[in-house]
C-alpha positions in Angstrom: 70.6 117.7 84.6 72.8 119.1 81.7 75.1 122.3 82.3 72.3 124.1 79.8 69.2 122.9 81.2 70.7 124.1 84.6 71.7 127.0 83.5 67.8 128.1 81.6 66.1 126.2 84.4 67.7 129.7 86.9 67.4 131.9 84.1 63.6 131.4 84.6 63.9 131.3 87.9 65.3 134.5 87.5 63.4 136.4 84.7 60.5 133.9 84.2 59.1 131.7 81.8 60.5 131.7 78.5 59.8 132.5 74.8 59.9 129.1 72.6 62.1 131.2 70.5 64.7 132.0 73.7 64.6 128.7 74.3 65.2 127.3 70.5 68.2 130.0 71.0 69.7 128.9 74.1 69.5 125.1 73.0 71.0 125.5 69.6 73.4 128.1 69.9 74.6 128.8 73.6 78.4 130.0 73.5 79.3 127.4 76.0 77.0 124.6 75.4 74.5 125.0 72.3 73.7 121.9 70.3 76.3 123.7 67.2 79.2 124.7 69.4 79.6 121.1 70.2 77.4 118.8 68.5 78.4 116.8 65.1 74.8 116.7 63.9 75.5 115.2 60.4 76.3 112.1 58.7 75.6 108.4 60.0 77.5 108.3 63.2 75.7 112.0 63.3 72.1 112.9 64.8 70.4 113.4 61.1 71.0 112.9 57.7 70.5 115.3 54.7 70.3 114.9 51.2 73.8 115.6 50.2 74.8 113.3 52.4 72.3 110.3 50.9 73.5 111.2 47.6 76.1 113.1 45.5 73.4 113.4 43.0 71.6 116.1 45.1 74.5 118.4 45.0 74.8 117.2 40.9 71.8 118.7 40.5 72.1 121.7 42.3 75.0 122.0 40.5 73.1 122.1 37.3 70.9 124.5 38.8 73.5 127.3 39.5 74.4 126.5 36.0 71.7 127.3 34.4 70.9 130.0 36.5 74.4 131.9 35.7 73.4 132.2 32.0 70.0 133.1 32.9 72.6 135.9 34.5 73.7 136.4 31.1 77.4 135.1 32.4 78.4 137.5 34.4 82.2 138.1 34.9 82.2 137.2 38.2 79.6 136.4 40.9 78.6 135.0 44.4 78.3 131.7 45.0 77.3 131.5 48.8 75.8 128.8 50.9 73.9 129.4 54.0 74.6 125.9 57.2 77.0 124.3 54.6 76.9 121.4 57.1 79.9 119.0 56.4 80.9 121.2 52.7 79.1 117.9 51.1 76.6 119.7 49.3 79.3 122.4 47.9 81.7 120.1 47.2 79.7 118.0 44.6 78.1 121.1 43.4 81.5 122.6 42.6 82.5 119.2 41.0 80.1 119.3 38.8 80.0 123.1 37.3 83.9 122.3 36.9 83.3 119.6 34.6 80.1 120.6 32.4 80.9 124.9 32.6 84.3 126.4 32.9 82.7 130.0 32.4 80.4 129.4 36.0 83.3 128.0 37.5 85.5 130.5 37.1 83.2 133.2 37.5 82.3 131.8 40.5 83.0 133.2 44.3 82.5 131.1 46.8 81.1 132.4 49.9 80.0 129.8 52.9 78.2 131.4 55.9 78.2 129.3 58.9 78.6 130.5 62.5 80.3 127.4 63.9 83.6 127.1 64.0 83.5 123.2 64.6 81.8 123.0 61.5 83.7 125.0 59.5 87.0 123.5 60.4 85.1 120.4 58.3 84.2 122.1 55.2 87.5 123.4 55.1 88.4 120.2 54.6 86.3 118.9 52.7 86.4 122.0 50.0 90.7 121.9 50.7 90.8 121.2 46.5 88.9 124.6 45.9 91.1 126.8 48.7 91.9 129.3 46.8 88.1 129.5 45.7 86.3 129.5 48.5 86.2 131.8 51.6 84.0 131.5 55.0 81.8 134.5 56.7 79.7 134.5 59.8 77.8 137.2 58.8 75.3 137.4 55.5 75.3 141.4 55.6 78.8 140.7 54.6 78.5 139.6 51.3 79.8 141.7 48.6 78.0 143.8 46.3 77.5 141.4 43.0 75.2 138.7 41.7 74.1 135.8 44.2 73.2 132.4 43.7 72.3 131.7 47.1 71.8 127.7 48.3 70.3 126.8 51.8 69.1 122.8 52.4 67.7 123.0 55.7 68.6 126.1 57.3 65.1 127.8 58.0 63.8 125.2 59.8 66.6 125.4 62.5 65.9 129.7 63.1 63.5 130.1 66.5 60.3 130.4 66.4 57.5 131.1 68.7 54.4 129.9 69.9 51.0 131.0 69.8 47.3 128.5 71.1 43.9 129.8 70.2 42.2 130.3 74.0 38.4 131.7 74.2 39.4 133.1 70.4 42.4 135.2 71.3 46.1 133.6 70.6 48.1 133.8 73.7 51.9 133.0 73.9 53.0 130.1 74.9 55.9 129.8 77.0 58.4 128.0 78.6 58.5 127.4 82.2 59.8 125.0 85.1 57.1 122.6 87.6 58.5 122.4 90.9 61.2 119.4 90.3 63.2 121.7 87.8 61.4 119.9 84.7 60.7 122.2 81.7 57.1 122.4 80.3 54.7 124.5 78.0 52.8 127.1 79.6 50.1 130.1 78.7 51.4 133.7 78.8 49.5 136.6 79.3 50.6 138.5 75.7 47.8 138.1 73.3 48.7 138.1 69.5 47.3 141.2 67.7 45.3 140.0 65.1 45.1 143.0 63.5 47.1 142.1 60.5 46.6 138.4 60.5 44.6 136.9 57.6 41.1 135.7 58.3 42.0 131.8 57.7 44.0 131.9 61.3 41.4 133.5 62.9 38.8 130.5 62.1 41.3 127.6 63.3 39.7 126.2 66.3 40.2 126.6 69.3 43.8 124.6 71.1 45.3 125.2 67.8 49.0 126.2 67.9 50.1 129.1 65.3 53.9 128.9 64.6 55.7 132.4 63.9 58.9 133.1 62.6 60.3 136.9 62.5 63.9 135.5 62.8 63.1 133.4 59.0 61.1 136.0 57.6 63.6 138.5 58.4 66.6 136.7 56.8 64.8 135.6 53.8 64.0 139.7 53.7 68.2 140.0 53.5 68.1 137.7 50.8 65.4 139.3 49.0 66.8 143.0 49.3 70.3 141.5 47.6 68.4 140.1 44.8 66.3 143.3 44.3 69.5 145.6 43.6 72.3 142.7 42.4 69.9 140.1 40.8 70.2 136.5 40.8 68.4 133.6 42.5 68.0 131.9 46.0 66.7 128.5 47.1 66.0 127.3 50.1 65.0 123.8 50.5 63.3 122.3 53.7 60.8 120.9 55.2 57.7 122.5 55.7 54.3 123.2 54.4 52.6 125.5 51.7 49.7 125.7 53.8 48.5 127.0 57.0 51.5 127.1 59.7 49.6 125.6 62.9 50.3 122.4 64.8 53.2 122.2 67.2 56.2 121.0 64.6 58.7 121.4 67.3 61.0 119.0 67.2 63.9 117.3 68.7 66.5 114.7 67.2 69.3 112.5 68.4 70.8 109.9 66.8 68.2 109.9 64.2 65.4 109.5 66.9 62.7 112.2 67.7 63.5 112.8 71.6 61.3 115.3 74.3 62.4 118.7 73.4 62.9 119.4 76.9 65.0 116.4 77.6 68.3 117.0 76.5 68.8 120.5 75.7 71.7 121.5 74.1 72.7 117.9 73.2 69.9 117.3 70.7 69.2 119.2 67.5 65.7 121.3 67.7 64.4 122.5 64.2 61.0 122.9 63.1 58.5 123.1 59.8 59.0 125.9 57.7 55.9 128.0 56.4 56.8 128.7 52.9 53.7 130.7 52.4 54.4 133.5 54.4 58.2 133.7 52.5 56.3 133.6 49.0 54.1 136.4 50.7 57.2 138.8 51.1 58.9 138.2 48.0 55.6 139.4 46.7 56.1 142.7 48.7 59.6 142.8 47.2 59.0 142.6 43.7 60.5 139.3 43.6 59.6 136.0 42.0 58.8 132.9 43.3 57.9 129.6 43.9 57.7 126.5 45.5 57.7 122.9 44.3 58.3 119.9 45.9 62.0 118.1 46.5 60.9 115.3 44.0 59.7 117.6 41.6 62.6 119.8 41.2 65.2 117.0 41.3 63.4 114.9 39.0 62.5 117.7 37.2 66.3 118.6 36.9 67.2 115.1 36.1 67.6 112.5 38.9 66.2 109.3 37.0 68.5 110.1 34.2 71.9 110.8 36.1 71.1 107.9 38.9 70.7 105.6 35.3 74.2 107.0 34.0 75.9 106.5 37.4 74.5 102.7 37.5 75.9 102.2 34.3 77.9 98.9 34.3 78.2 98.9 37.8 77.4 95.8 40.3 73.8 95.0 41.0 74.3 96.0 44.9 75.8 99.7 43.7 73.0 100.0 41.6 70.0 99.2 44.1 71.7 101.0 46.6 71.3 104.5 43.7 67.9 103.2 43.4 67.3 103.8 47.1 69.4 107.0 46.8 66.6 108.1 44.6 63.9 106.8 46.5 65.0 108.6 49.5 65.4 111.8 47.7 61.8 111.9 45.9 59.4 109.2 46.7 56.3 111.1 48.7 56.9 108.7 51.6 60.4 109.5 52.0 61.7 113.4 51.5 60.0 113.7 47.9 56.7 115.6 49.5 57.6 117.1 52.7 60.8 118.4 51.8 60.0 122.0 49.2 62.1 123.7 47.4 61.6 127.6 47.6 63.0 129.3 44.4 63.6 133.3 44.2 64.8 135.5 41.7 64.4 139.3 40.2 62.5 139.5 37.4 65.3 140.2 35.3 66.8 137.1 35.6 63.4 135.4 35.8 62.6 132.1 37.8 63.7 127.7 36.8 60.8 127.0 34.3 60.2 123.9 37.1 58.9 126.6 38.9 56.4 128.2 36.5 54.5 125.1 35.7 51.1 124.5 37.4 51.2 124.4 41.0 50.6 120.4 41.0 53.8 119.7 42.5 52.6 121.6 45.9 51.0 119.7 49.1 
């Protein structure tokens, strides 16, 4: 047994059994031994992949996003560029890269702001961003940012914040929680705190019975932070994940090592937990916020922003093995069996700056 899964294993001993969302904490983020204090989750040799790290032309795109979204600005004088889990400073770094080359204005307008809570991890954007030192800066803490217009950039970050658990028993959704058998194994059991359904839309109410309903206060309560900003700085977010546009039930609790799914309760603080993110309920309170939005999916808005055309410029004369191995770059990014369809892209904005025209169109591009 791991230091970790000793160490919740007497904590409900002590207190009992356990949110999912105490848990999800615990595992990811532990000061001694959470998955980010000591994990290298990215890259090849890492436990996952993401799309920066598939292809530059993600980031490229992205790039041309902020772009166009800093004359939607009108070009301010200066704004904030922040990032939210800037992972390895891939994504940033080819974003940067390219607002350098095609818009001096955004680029020097531009303050960089990366929010990441890992030290580990920032020690490696650091490096990787060493070119734009001067540029760039590093918080722990969103509440932090300053006081001027944000273009805000998040690829999988909502999916990793806690959730918790609810199943439909005799019509009522009870918690469930985490608890120990009597070897010291972790397992799923029933609470006695019933969900109020006072507030919760009629559609949840009608799923049948051993359905699991997935809540997130932690996600809905940063993308609030995010939507607060925009209401009295303006500018746009997006946050791009996996997830659905649809009802948030099933169990999507996951675990991942070395690019395998493993038992959640096997390994905690060695493997990476995240789970599907419910986009609907986000669109619901940027409603409530008198912000925009919208949500596409990933192969919409980069094919929509170009892919096909700048995979085709960056093949250009090149060997036949660097150009098959774009052509899977693209696949990857936006076929609907690889991350085109589960992965969404979540665009906000105030209404003065207004929302991407991708994200206007008919809502075709949703699940």
């Amino acid at each position: 047994m791991n230091d970790l899964k000793t160490k919740i294993c007497e904590l409900i001993a002590l207190q009992g059994p356990l949110r999912v969302s105490t848990f999800m904490t615990l595992a990811l983020s532990d000061e001694q031994n959470g998955y980010y204090k000591n994990e290298m989750p990215f890259g090849k040799k890492g436990d996952f992949i993401t799309a920066p790290e598939i292809s530059q032309m993600f980031g490229e795109l992205i790039g041309i996003w902020v772009i166009e979204t800093f004359y939607k600005l009108k070009k301010p004088a200066s704004f904030t560029l922040c990032e939210l889990g800037p992972g390895r400073g891939t994504l940033m770094q080819d974003l940067l890269r390219t607002i350098k080359k095609l818009s001096a204005d955004c680029f020097q307008a531009a303050n960089v702001l990366m929010v990441e809570t890992s030290d580990k991890l920032a020690a490696l954007q650091k490096q990787a961003l060493s070119s734009y030192r001067d540029k760039v800066r590093w918080l722990k803490d969103f509440d932090k940012l300053p006081d001027a217009p944000l273009i805000l950039v998040a690829n999988e970050f909502l999916d990793a914040l806690p959730i918790d658990q609810f199943i439909k028993i005799d019509g009522d959704w009870h918690e469930r929680l985490i608890t120990t058998d009597d070897n010291d194994e972790l397992g799923f059991t029933v609470g006695n705190n019933v969900l109020d359904q006072t507030g919760l839309p009629k559609k949840y109410r009608d799923l049948p019975e051993g359905s699991v309903l997935e809540l997130s206060p932690l996600r809905l309560e940063f993308v609030e932070k995010v939507l607060k900003h925009l209401s009295r700085h303006h500018g746009s977010a997006l946050f791009i994940d996996y997830g659905s546009t649809g009802l948030p039930y099933g169990d999507t609790l996951q675990a991942v090592s070395r690019h395998e799914f493993k038992d959640i309760f096997a390994n905690p603080g060695k493997d990476d937990l995240t789970s599907h993110v419910d986009f609907s309920s986000l669109e619901v309170i940027a409603k409530r916020h008198g912000i925009l939005s919208g949500v596409i999916t990933q192969g919409a808005f980069l094919t929509g922003l170009g892919l096909i055309e700048r995979a085709g410029r960056l093949g250009a004369d090149k060997s036949h093995d660097v150009q098959e191995k774009i052509r899977l770059d693209v696949e990857r990014l936006a076929a609907p069996e690889e991350m085109g369809t589960l992965f969404k892209v979540l665009a906000l904005s105030d209404e003065e700056t207004g929302i991407h025209p991708l994200f206007t169109a008919e809502q075709n591009y949703r699940d």
